[in-house]
PyMOL CGO cylinders between C-alpha atoms (Angstrom):
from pymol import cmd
from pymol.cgo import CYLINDER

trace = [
    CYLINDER, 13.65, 130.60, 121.51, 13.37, 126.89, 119.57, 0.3, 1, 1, 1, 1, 1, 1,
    CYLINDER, 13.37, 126.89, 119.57, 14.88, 126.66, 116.19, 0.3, 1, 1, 1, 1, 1, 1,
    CYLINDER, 14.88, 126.66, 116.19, 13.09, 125.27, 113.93, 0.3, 1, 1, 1, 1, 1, 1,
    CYLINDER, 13.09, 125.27, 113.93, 14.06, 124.54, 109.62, 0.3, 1, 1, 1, 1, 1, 1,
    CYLINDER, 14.06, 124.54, 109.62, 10.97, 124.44, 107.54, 0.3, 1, 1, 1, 1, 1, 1,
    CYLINDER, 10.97, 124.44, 107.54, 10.83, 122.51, 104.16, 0.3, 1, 1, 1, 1, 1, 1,
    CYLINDER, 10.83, 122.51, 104.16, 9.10, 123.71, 101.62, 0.3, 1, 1, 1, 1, 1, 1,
    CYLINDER, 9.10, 123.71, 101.62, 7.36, 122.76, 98.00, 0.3, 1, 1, 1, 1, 1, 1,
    CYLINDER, 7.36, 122.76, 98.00, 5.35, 124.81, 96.06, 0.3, 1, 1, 1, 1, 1, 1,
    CYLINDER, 5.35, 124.81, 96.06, 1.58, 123.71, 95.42, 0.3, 1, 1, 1, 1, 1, 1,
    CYLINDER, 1.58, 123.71, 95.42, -0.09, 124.13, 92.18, 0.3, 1, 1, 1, 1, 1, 1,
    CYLINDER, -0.09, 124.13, 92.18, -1.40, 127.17, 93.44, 0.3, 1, 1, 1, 1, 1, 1,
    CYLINDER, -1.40, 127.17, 93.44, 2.23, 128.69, 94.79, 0.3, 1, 1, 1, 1, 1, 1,
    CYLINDER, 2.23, 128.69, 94.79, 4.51, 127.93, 91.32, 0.3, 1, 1, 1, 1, 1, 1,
    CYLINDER, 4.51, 127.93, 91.32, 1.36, 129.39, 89.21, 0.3, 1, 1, 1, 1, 1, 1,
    CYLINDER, 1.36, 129.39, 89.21, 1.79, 132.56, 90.93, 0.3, 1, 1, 1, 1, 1, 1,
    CYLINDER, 1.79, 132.56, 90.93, 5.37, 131.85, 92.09, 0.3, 1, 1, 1, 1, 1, 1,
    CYLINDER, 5.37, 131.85, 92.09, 6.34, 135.68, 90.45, 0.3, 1, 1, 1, 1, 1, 1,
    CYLINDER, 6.34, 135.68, 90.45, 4.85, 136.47, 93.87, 0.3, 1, 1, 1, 1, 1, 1,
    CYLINDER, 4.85, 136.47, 93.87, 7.16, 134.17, 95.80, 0.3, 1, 1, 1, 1, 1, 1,
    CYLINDER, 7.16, 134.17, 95.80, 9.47, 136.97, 97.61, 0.3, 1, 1, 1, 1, 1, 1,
    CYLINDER, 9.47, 136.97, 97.61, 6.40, 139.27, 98.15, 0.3, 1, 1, 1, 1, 1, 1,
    CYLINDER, 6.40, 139.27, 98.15, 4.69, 136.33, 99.66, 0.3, 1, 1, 1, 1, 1, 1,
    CYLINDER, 4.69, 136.33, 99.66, 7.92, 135.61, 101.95, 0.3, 1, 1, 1, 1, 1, 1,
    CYLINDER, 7.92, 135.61, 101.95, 8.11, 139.02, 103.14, 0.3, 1, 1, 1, 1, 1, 1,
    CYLINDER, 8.11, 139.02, 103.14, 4.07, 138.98, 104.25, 0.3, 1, 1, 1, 1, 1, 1,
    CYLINDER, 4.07, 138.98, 104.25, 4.98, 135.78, 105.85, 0.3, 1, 1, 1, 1, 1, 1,
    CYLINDER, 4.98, 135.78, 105.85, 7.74, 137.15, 107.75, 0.3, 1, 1, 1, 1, 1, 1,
    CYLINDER, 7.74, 137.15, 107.75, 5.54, 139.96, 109.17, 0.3, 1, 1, 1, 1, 1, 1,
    CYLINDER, 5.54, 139.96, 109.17, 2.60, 137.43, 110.28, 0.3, 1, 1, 1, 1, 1, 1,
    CYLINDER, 2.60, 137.43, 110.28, 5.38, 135.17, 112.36, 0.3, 1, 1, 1, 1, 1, 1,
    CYLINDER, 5.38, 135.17, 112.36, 5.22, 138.13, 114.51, 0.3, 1, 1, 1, 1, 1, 1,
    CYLINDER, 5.22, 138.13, 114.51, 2.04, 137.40, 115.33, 0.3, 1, 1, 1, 1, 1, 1,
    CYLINDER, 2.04, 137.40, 115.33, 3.34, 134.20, 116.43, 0.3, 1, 1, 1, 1, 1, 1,
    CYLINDER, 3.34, 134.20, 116.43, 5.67, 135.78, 118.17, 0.3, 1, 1, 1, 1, 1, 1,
    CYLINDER, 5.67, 135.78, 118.17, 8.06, 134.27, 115.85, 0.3, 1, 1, 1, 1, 1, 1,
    CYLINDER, 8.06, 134.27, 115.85, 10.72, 135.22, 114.06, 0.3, 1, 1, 1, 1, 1, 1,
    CYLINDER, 10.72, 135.22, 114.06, 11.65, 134.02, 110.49, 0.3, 1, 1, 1, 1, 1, 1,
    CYLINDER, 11.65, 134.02, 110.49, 15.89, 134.66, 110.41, 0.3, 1, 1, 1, 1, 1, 1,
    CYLINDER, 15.89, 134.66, 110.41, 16.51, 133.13, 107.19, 0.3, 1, 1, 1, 1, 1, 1,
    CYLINDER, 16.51, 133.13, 107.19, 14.63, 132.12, 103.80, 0.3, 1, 1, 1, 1, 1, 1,
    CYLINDER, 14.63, 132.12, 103.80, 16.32, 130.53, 100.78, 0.3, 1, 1, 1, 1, 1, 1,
    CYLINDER, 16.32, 130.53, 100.78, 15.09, 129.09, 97.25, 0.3, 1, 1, 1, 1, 1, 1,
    CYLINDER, 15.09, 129.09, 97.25, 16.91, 126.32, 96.64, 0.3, 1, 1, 1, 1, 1, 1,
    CYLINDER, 16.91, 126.32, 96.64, 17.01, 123.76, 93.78, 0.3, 1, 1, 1, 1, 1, 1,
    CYLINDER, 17.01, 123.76, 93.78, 16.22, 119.62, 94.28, 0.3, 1, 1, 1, 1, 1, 1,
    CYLINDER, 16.22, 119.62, 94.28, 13.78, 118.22, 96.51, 0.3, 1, 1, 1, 1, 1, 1,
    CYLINDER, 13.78, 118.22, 96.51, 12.37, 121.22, 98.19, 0.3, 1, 1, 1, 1, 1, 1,
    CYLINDER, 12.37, 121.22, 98.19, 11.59, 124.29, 96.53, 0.3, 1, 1, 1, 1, 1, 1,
    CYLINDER, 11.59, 124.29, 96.53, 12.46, 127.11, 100.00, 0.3, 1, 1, 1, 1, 1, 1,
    CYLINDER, 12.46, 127.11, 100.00, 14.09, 126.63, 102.98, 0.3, 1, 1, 1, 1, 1, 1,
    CYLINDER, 14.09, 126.63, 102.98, 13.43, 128.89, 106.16, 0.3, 1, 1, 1, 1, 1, 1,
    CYLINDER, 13.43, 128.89, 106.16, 14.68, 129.06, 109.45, 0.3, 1, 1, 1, 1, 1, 1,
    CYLINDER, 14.68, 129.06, 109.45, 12.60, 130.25, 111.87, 0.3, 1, 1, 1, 1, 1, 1,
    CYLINDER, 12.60, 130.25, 111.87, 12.50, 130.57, 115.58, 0.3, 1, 1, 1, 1, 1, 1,
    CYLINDER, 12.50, 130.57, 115.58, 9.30, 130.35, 118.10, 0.3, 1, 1, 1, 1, 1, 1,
    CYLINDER, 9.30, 130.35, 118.10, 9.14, 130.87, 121.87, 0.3, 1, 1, 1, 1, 1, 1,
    CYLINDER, 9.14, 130.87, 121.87, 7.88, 126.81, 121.99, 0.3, 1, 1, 1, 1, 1, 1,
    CYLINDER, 7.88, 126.81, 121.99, 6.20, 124.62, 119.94, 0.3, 1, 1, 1, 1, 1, 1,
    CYLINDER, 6.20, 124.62, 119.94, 2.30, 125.77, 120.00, 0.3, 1, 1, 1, 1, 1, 1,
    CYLINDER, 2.30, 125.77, 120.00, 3.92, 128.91, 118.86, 0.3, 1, 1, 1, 1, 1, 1,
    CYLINDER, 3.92, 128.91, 118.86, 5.41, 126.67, 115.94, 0.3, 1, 1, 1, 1, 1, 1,
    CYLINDER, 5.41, 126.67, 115.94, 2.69, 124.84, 114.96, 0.3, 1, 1, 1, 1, 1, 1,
    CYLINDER, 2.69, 124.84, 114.96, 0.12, 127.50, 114.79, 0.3, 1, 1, 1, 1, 1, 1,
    CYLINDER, 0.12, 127.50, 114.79, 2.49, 129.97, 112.30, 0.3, 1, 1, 1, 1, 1, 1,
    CYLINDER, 2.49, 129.97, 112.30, 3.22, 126.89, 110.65, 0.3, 1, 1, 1, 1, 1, 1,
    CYLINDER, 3.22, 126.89, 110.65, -0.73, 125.61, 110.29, 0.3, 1, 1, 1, 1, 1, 1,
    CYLINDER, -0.73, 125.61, 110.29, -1.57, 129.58, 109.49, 0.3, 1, 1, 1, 1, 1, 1,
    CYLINDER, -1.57, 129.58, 109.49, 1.07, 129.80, 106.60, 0.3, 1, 1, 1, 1, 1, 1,
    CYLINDER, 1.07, 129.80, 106.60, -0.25, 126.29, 105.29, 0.3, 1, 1, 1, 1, 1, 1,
    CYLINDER, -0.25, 126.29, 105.29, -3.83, 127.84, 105.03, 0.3, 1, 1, 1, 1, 1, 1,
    CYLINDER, -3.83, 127.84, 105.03, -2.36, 130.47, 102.31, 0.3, 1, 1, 1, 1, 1, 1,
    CYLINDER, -2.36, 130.47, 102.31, -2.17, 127.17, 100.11, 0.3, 1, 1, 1, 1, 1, 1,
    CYLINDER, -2.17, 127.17, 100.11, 0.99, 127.75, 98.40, 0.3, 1, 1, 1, 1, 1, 1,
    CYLINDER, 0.99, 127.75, 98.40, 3.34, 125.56, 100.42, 0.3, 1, 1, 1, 1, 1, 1,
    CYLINDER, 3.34, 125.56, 100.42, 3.32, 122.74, 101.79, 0.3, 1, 1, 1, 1, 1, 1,
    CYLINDER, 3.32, 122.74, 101.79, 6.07, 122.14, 104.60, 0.3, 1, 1, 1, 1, 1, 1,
    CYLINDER, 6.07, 122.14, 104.60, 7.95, 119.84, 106.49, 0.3, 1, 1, 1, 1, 1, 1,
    CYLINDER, 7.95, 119.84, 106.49, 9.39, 121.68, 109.96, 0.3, 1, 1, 1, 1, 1, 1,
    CYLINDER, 9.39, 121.68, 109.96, 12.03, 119.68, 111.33, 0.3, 1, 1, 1, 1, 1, 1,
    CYLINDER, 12.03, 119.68, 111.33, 13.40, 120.93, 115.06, 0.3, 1, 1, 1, 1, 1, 1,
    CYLINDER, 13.40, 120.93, 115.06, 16.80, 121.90, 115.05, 0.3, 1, 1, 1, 1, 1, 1,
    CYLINDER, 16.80, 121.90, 115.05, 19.40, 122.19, 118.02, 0.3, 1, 1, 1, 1, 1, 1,
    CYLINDER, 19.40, 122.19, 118.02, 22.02, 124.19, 118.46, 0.3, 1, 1, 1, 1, 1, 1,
    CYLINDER, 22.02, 124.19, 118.46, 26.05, 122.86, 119.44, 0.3, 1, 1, 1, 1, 1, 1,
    CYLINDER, 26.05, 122.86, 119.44, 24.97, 123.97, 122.98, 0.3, 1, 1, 1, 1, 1, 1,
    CYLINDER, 24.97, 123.97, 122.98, 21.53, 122.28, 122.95, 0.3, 1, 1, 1, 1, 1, 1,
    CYLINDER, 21.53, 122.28, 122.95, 23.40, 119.00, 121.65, 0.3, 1, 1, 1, 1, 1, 1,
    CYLINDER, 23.40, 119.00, 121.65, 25.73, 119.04, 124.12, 0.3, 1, 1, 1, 1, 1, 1,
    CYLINDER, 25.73, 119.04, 124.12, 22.60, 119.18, 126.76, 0.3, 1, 1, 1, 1, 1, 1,
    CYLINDER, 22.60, 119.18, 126.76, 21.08, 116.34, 125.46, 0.3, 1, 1, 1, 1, 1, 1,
    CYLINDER, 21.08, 116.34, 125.46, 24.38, 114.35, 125.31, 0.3, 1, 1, 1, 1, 1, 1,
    CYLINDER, 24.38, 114.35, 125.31, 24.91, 115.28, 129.09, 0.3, 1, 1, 1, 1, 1, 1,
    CYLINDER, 24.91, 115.28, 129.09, 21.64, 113.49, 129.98, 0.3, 1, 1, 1, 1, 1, 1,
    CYLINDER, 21.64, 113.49, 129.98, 22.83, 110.59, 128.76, 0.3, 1, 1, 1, 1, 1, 1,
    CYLINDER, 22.83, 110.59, 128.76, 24.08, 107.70, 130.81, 0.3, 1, 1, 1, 1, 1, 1,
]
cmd.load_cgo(trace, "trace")
């Protein structure tokens, strides 16, 4: 599985209703299955973004589509950054010359 941390802000739409917010989180954990994905962790944080989530996909088409189908909803908008692991690091230092 890839590791992935999604960055999120509310749209207009998502703080109007944001009462919903940890109903809404729950329905999106049950639709990453449908991804095949797997949400692990979700927090609402304070500053720049508005949730954080860590979520894991079998690849990156896996990724991208729960991230495009979550995006639809309209009330987020996120950033997904890839994330590695100690082991993956250590990997991708190996490569190196």
């Amino acid at each position: 599985m890839v590791t992935y941390i999604a960055l999120s802000n509310f749209t207009d739409q998502g703080i109007r209703t944001v009462k919903d917010t940890t109903k809404r989180a729950d329905a999106v954990k049950e639709a990453a299955k449908k991804f095949g994905a797997t949400m692990t962790q979700i927090y609402w944080t304070l500053g720049k973004y508005d949730v954080v989530a860590i979520i894991e996909a079998p690849d990156e088409t896996s990724a991208t589509a729960f991230a495009l189908a979550i995006g639809m909803a309209g009330n987020v908008r996120t950033q997904t950054l890839r994330a590695f692991s100690k082991d993956e690091m250590n990997g991708i230092l190996g490569k190196m010359a």
